[in-house]
C-alpha positions in Angstrom: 29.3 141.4 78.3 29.1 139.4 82.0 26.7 137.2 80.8 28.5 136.4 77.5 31.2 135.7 79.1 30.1 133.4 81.7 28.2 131.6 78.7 31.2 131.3 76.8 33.1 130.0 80.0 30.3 127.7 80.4 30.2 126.3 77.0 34.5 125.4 77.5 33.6 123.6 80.7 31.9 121.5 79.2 34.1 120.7 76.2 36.6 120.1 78.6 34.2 118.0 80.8 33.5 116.2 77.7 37.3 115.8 76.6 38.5 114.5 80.1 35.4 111.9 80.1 36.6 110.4 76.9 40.5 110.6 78.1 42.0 108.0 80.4 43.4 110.3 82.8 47.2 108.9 83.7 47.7 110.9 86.7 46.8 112.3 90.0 49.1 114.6 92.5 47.6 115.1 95.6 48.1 117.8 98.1 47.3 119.9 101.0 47.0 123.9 101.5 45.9 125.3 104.5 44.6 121.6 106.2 42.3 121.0 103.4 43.3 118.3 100.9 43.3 118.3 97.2 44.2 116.3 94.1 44.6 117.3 90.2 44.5 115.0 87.6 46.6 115.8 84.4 45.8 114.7 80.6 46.5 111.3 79.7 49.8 112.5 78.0 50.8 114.6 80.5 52.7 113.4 83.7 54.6 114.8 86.1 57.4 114.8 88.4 59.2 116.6 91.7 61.5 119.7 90.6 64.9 119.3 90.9 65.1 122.8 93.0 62.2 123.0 95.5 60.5 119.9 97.0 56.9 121.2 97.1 57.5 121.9 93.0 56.3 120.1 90.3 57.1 120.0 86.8 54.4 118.6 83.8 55.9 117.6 81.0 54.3 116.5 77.9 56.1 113.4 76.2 59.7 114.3 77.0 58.8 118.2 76.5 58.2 120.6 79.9 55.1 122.1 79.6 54.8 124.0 83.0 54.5 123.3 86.1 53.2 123.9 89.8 54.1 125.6 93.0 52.4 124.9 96.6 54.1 127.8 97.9 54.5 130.2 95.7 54.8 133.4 98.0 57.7 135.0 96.1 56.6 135.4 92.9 56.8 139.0 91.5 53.7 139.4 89.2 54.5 143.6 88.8 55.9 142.5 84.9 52.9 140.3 84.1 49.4 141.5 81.9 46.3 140.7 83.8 44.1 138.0 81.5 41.0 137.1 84.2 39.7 135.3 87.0 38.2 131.7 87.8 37.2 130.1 90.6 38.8 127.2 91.9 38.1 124.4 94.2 41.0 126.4 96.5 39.5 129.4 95.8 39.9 132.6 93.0 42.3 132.4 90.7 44.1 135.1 89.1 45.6 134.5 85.0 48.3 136.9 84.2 50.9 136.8 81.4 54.6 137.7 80.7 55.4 138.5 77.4 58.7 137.0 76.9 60.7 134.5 79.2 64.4 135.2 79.6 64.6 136.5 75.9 63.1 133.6 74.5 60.1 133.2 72.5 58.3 131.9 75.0 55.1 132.9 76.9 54.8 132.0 80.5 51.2 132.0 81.5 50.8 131.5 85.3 47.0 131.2 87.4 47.7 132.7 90.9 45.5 131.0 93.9 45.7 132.9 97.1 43.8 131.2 99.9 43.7 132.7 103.8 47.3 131.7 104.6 48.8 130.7 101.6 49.6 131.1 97.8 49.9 128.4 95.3 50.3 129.2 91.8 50.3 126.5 88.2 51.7 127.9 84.9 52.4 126.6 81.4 54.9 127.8 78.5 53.2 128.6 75.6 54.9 129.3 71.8 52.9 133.3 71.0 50.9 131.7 68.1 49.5 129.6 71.3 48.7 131.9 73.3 44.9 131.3 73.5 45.2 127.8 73.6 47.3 127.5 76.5 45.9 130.1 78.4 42.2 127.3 77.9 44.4 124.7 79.3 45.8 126.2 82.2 42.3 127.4 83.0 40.9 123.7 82.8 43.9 122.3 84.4 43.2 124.7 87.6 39.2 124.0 87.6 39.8 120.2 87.6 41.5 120.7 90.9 39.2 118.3 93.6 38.5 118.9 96.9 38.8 115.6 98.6 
């Protein structure tokens, strides 16, 4: 079961390698966590800006539409309502992928990935429609691998 699943995650990154080659990527937020800097690109159609609430925040949207978003200190977050989906490694480190069924009573998924590092937490998640699910879940997991370690 291990090794078909490392195959299987194998064989998505490198789709996804081959889908980002062929994409123009549009853009690139860079950041630091514990002294070590990082970037992240997004898709070409994705971009991104500040949230309106916390500084360190950002929000992707996709066109005019939020898609999901990213928190460099996201120590607060309360994951006891969440489903466990798996683990990846990152350039920062292992990620956790966990679930939460509904969001505020809408039919929205939020699917967030979890980085812990020695000092810190950083977290990335995406909205997804249920009939989605799956597909979201692949991109959040791409979108947290293409993290660089510059």
């Amino acid at each position: 079961m291990r090794k078909t699943k490392c195959a299987l995650m194998m064989i998505l990154i490198i789709i996804f390698t081959q889908i980002t080659v062929n994409a123009t990527i549009k853009e690139t937020y860079k950041f630091s966590i514990d002294g070590c800097n990082y970037s992240m690109d997004l898709p070409k159609d994705w971009t991104f800006k500040s949230s309106s609430n916390k500084n360190n925040n950002l929000e992707f949207y996709k066109g005019d539409i939020l898609t999901g978003g990213f928190i460099q200190e996201a120590k607060k977050i309360d994951l006891k309502d969440y489903k466990y989906v798996e683990d990846i490694n990152t350039a920062i480190g292992k990620a956790k992928i966990y679930q939460l069924e509904t969001l505020n009573n809408q039919d929205k998924t939020i699917i967030y990935g979890v980085i812990k590092s020695e000092k810190s937490q950083c977290a990335m998640y995406v909205y997804s429609d249920e009939k989605d699910i799956r597909k979201n879940i692949f991109i959040l997991k791409m979108l947290l691998i293409n993290i660089n370690n510059n």
